[in-house]
C-alpha positions in Angstrom: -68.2 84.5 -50.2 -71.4 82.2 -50.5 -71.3 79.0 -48.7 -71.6 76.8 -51.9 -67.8 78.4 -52.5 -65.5 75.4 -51.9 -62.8 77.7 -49.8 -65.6 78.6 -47.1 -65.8 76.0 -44.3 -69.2 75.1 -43.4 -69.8 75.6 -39.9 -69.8 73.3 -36.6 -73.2 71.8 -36.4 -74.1 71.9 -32.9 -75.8 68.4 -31.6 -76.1 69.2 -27.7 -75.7 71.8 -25.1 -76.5 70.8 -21.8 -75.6 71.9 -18.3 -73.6 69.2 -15.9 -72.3 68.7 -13.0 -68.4 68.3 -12.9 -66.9 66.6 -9.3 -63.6 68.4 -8.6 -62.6 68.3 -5.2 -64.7 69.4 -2.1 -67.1 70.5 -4.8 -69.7 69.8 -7.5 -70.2 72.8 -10.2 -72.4 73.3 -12.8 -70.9 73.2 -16.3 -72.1 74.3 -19.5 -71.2 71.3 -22.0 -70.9 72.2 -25.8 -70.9 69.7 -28.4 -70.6 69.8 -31.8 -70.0 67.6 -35.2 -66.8 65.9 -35.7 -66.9 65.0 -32.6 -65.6 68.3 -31.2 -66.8 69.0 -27.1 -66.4 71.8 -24.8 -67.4 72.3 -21.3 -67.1 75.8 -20.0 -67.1 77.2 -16.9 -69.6 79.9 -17.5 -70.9 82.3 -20.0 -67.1 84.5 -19.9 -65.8 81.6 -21.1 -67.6 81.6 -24.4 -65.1 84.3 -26.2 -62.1 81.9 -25.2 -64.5 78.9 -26.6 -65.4 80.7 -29.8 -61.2 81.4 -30.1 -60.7 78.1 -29.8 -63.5 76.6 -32.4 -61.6 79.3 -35.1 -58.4 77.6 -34.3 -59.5 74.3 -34.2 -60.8 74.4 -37.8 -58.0 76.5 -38.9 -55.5 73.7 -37.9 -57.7 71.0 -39.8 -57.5 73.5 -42.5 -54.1 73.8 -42.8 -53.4 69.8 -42.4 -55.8 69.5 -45.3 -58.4 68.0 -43.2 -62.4 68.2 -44.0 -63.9 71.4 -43.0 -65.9 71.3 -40.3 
């Protein structure tokens, strides 16, 4: 399928990945903060969370998919 076809999403355009630090209790951790178009963000723990992150993005456009919502 070429992405001019009209039934292939275009992907997430990704605007920022930077690391932060994230206060939880009796600590500050570094974070790796993912953010995309459509206003989409993810902060991950660490680079094993990136399959569980990648999961999610498929699911995430599936379900605008399915509500008839603009690809993203």
């Amino acid at each position: 399928m070429s992405s001019s076809d009209p039934g292939y999403p275009q992907p997430l355009k990704c605007t920022d990945a930077r690391f932060v630090e994230v206060e939880f209790p009796r600590q500050l951790r570094p974070r790796l903060v993912i953010e995309f178009s459509e206003g989409l963000s993810l902060l991950l723990e660490d680079r094993d969370a990136v399959p569980l992150a990648a999961d999610f993005i498929a699911a995430f456009r599936d379900h605008l998919a399915a509500k008839g919502g603009r690809p993203c």
